[in-house]
N, C-alpha and C positions, 0 to 999 in steps of 0.2 A: 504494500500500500504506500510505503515511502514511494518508491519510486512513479507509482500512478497520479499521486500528489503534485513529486516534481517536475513530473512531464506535463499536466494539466497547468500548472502556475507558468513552464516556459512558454505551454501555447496561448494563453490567455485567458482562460475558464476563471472565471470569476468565482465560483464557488464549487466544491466539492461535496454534494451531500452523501452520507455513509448512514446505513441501515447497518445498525450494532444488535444489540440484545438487551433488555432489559435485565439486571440484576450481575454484568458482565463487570462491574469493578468489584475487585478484591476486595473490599468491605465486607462484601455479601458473600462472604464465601463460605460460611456456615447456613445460609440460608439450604434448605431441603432439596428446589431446583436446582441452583447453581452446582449443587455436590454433584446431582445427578447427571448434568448438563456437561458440569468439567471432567468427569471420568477420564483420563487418560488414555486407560483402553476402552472404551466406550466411544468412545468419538476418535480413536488409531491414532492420534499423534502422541506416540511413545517412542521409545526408545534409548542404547543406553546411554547417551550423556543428557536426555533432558525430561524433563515428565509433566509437559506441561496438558492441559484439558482446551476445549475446544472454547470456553469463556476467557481461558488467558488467554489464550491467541488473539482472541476478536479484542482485547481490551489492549493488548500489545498493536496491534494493527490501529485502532482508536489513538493512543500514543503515537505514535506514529504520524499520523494524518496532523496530532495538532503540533507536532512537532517540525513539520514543514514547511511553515511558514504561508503555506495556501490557505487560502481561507476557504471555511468547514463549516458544515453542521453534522451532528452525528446523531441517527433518531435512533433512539431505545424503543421500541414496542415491545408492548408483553405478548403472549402468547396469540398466535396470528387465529383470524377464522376468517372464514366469506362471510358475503352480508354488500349487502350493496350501498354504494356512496350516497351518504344522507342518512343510511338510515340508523346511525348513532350519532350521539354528542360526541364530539374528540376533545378529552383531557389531556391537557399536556401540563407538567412541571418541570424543574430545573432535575439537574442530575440526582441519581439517588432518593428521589423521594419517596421510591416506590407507592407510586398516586395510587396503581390497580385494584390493589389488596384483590388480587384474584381476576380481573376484567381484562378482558382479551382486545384485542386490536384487528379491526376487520383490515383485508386488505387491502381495499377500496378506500377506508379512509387514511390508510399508511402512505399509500400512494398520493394523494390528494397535499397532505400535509406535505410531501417530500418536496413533490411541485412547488407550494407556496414558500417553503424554506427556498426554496432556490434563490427566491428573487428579494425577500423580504428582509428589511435594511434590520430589524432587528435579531435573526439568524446567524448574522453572522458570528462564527466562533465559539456556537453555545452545542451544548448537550444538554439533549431534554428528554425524558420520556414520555411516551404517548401510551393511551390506550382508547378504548372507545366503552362511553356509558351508555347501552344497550337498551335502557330503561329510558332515555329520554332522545325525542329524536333528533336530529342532528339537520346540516342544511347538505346541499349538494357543492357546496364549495364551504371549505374551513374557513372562518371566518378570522380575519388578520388581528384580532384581539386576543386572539388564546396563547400567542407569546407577549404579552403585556406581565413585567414583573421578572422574567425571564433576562439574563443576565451573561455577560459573555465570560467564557471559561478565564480561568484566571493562567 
């Protein structure tokens, strides 16, 4: 991903957006998914000098990206499902908040939001998780308020 980064900044891409994982920083790493998520041999990236699970990686690759100097966003969704665009609320917070407690992120509105990350002058440089509130409906395009509060990586 360094190197995807560096070549998109030489050619002029104004922004990088990267779909990560929710619960992918080391913090969480006692959480019950992440355990099960980062397995080493579970997800094959083993071997003998390194043992890392498939949540470091993505979190090492995240590193990465902000360490490039390109400018980012990097969305965290919880647990993906179908469901058509609109028809959830999209919650989004800052890193880490773990907003979902359990709510999953359709992929219609993962996509939507990535879109709008692209362009949206507040995006720039943040990490945010998303998921979608299923209980109330949502519009067909994310509405540019739901990064309000939302802050750039330090």
């Amino acid at each position: 991903l360094g190197v995807l980064a560096q070549v998109a900044k030489k050619q002029g891409v104004r922004r990088v957006v990267m779909i990560s994982s929710m619960l992918v920083d080391p913090v969480n790493r006692f959480h019950f998914i992440r355990i099960i998520l980062n397995s080493p041999i579970l997800s094959g990236f083993y071997g003998l000098f390194h043992f890392k699970g498939l949540m470091d990686l993505k979190f090492d690759g995240e590193n990465l990206l902000r360490q490039s100097g390109q400018e980012y966003t990097i969305v965290r969704p919880g647990a993906l499902c179908d469901g058509p665009l609109g028809a959830a609320k999209v919650l989004v917070a800052q890193t880490n908040s773990v907003i979902t407690g359990g709510k999953k992120s359709t992929r219609a509105d993962v996509a939507a939001f990535c879109v709008m990350a692209a362009e949206h002058e507040k995006a720039a440089n943040v990490t945010v998780e998303i998921a979608s509130d299923l209980t109330s409906k949502g519009s067909t395009t994310v509405p540019k308020g739901v990064l309000n509060g939302i802050t750039p990586d330090n």
